[in-house]
N, C-alpha and C positions, 0 to 999 in steps of 0.2 A: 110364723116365720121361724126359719132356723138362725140360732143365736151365733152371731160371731166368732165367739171361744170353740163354738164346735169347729167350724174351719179353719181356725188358729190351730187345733190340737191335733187337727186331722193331717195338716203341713207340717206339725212338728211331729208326729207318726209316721210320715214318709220319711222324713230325716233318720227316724232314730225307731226302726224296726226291729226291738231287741228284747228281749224280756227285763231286762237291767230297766230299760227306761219307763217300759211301762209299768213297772211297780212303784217305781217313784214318782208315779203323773196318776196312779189307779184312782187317787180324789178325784183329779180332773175328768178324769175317762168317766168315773160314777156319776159325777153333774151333766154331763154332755150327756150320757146314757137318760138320765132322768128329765133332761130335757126334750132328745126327742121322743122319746115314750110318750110325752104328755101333747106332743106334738099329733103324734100316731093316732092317740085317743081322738084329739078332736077331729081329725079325719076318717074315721072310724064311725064318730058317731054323724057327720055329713054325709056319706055315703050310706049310712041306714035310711037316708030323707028318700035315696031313689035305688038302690041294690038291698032290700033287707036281708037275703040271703047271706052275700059276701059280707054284711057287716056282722054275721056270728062268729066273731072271733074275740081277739083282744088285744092288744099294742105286746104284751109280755109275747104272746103267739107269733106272732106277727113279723118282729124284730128278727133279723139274722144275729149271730154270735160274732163277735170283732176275731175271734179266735179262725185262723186258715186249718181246714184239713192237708196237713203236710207230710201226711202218710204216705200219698202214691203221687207226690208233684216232686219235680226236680227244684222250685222254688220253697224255700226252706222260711223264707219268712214267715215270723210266726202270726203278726196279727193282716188284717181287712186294713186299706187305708182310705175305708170308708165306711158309714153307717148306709142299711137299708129295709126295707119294709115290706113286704108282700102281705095286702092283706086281701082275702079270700076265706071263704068257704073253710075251714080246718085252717087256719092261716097260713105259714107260711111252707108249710107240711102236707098241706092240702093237695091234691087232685084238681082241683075248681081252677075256671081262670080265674085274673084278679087283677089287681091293683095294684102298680108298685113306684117305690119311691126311692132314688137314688140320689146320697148324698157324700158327693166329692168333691174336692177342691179341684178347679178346671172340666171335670166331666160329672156335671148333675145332670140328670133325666130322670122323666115319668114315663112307666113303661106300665104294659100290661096284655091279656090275653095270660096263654098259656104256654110254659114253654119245657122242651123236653120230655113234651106227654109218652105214657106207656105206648105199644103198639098198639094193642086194640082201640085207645082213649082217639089217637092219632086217626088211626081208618073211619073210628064211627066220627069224627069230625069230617073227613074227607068226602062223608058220603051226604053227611047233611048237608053240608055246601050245594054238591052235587044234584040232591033232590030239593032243594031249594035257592036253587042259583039266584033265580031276580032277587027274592027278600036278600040275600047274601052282597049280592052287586049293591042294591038300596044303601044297605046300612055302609059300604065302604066308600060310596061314592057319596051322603049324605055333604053336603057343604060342613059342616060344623066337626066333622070323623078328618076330610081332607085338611081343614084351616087347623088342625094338631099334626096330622100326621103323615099329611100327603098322599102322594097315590101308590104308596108302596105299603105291606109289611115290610116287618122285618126278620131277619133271620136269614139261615139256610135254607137252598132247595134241590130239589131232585133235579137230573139233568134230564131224566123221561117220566111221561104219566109214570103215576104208581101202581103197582100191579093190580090189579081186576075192574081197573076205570080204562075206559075207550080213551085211546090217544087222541080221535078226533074230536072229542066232547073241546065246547068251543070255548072254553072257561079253564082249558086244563090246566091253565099255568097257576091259578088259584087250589088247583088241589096238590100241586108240585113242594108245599113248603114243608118242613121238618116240623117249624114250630108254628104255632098262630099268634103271634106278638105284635106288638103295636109299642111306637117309643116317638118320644119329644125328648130334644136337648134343653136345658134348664140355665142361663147366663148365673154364675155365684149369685151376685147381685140380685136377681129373681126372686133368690131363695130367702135372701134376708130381708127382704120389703115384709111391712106390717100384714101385706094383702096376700099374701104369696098362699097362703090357705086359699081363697077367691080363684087362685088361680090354678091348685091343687083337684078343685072341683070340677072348676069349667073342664077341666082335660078329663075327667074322668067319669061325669056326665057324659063328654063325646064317645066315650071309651064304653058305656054301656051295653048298648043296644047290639057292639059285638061278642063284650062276653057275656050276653045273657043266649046269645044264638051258641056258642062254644057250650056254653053250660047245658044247652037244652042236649048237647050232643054228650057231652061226660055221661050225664045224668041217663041217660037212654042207653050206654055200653054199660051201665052198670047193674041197669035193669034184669 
């Protein structure tokens, strides 16, 4: 479960996005850090029971920095007012799809796939799709892939095929996306139940079967 203090701190971070405050709460920030790390690990080591690939990483990898890159944003705030987790393959640095886990007051979600792939990463996923359309339809129309996450990706998409796939290909709207992601919204509440690891699983068990087909596609562009 995520512990309470963490969405206490996370509320009082939205108030008070200052470097003043957070130097005076940096205890707090350090426990909240140290808790979901340990959080991370044990999801970490669940997902080695059925992805042992994506579990080669480590919760320190894995973790985003609370720190915003405020270099090239007109939003000058300096911290995240939320904690998150990618873990994957090289974690959260990685190339691989993966597993992720978002935590905010009002907007939590479990997300995953890959998202903002290189170009090349992009087309050779596009094509596997393509030459393996039914196994691709299988895995998205699987009941247990729709009861998380419905009959959509998510993300952006092209307004026409992408260049060097036939327009008429009957599936094109599946090669149309930017990203290949997958997301569930998460109630607070969700997040703080005892079981909420149970429930971390379930969704990412459902979440398998399409980044191990993503993965077969990284892994073959990199060939």
């Amino acid at each position: 479960m995520i512990q309470p203090e963490t969405f206490q701190f996370l509320k009082d971070l939205r108030k008070n996005n200052n470097k003043d405050w957070f130097d005076a709460n940096r205890n707090v920030y350090k426990q909240v850090k140290g808790q979901f790390e340990h959080f991370t690990e044990k999801v970490i080591f669940e997902i080695g029971k059925f992805d042992k690939e994506s579990s080669y990483t480590t919760a320190k990898d894995s973790i985003f920095r609370i720190n915003r890159d405020i270099r090239f944003s007109r939003d000058k705030l300096p911290y995240k007012n939320n904690l998150g987790a990618f873990i994957a393959k090289g974690g959260r640095k990685g190339t691989h799809a993966g597993y992720y886990i978002h935590v905010e007051p009002g907007g939590c979600f479990l997300a995953g796939g890959i998202y903002m792939p290189a170009a090349s990463v992009l087309k050779a996923i596009r094509l596997e799709i393509y030459e393996n359309i039914n196994e691709f339809r299988e895995i998205i129309h699987a009941p247990s892939f729709i009861q998380h996450f419905g009959n959509e990706l998510w993300g952006d998409k092209l307004k026409s095929a992408p260049r060097g796939f036939p327009k008429d290909f009957p599936d094109i709207e599946y090669l149309k996306y930017k990203h290949y992601t997958v997301f569930k919204n998460q109630p607070d509440a969700v997040l703080q139940k005892p079981d909420f690891l149970q429930e971390v699983i379930l969704v990412f068990q459902a979440m398998f079967p399409f980044n191990s087909f993503i993965n077969r596609a990284v892994d073959e562009s990199a060939a």
